[in-house]
N, C-alpha and C positions, 0 to 999 in steps of 0.2 A: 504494500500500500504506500501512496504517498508522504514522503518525509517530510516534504512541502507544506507546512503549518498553513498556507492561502487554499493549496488545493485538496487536503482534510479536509477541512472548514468549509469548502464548497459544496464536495462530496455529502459529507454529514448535515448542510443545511437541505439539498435534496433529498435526502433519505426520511432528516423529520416532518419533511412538506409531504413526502409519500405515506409515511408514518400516519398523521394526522387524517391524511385523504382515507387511506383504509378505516381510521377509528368512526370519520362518517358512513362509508358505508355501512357499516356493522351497524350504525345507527338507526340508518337508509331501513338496513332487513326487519332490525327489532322491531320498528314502528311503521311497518307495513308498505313501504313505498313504493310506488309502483315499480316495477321489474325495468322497466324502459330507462326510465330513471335512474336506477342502481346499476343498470349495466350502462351508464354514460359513465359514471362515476368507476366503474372499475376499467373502463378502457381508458380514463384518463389517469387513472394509478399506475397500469401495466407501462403506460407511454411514458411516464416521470420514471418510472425502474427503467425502463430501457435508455432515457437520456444519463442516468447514474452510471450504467453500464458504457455506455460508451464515452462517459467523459474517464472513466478509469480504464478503457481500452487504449484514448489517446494518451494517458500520463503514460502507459506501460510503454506503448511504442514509443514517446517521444523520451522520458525518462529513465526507466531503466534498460532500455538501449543504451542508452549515453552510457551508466553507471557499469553495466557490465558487455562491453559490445563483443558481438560475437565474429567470428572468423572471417566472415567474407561478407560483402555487401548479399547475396544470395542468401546466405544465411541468416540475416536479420530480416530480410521481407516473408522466408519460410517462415521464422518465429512469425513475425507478425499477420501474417495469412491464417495461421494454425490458431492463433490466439482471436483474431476478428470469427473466426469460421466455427468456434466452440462456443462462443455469445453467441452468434446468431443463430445456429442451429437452436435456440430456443424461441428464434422470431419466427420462424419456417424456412422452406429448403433455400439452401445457398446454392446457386449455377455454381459448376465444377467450371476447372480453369479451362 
């Protein structure tokens, strides 16, 4: 994770802005709200996880590349191919190269 006390702190204010989104939903179910309703609200939570994930996809490629660079310029775009293609396979199918 970031050692970057700005990009923490970014990270972590995303997280409790998701945080917070989910504890309305739960709210959303308890007190009946309409389904339409509760599923706008969980695809805009799914969509705040996903911009978490990809602001800590770029630290990884732009930071700890830097930190420990590996052997060949090839070798760092594999890393980074392997690492963007394991997040996403939770968004749906990634086209092969």
């Amino acid at each position: 994770m970031p050692k970057n006390d700005d990009t923490r702190e970014a990270i972590l204010r995303r997280l409790r802005r998701v945080e917070g989104q989910v504890r309305g939903i739960i709210r959303m179910v308890e007190d009946g709200k309409d389904c339409e309703d509760v599923l706008t609200q969980v695809a805009a939570a799914r969509s705040a996880m996903d911009r978490v994930g990809i602001q800590i996809i770029s630290h990884r490629m732009k930071e700890c590349l830097k930190e420990n660079p590996p052997e060949s310029f090839e070798e760092a775009v594999s890393q980074a191919i392997d690492i963007f293609r394991r997040f996403s396979s939770n968004l749906g199918p990634v086209p092969p190269d």
